[in-house]
C-alpha positions in Angstrom: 16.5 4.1 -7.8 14.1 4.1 -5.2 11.7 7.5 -4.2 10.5 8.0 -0.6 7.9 10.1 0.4 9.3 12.3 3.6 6.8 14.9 5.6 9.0 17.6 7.4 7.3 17.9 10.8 8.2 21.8 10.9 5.9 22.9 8.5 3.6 19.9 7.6 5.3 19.8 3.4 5.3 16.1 2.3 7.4 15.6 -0.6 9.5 12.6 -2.2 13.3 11.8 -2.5 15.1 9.8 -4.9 18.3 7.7 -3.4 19.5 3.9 -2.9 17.6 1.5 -0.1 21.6 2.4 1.5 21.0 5.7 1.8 16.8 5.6 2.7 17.0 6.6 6.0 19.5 9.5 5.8 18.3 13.0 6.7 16.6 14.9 3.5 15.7 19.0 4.4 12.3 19.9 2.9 12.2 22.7 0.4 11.4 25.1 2.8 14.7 24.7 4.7 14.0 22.6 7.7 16.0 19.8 9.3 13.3 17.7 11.3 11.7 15.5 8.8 10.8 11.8 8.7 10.3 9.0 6.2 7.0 7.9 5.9 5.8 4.4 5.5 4.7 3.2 2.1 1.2 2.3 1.5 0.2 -0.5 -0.3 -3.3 -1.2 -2.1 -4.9 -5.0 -2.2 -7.8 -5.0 -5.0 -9.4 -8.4 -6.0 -12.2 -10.8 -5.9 -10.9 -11.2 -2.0 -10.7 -8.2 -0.7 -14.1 -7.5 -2.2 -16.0 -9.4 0.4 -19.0 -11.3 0.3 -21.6 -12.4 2.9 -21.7 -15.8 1.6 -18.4 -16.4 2.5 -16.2 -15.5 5.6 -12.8 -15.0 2.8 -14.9 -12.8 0.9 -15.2 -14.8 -1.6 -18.3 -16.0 -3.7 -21.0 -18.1 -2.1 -22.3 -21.5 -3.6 -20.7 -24.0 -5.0 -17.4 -24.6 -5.9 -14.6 -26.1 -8.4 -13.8 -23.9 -11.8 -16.9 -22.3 -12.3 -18.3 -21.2 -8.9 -20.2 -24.9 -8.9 -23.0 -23.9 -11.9 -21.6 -27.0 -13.6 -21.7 -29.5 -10.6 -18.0 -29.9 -11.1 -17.0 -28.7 -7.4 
């Protein structure tokens, strides 16, 4: 089942619910007691040889060459 990360906007607590993508945006009281919370958005990382970045290369990714190995082998 799904967990969701919910900040109650009373007292600044964020904590996390478990429940069905159904039932996601239904009211969930923090700990502390209070009604007025909100779901927060999920963050998501991207890690790789693209988001690295390179100057060689406006898509960040290596500069020279080309084909299967970067174009050391003339292949690209």
């Amino acid at each position: 089942m799904p967990r969701y990360d919910v900040r109650c906007r009373a007292c600044g607590t964020t904590f996390e619910v478990q429940r069905s993508m159904a039932a996601a945006d239904d009211p969930a009281p923090c700990p502390q007691g209070h009604d007025d919370t909100v779901r927060l958005l999920p963050t998501i990382a991207v890690t790789g040889i693209a988001g690295a970045g390179s100057a060689g290369s406006p898509m960040g990714m290596p500069a020279g060459g080309g084909g299967c190995c970067g174009g050391a082998c003339g292949c690209g």
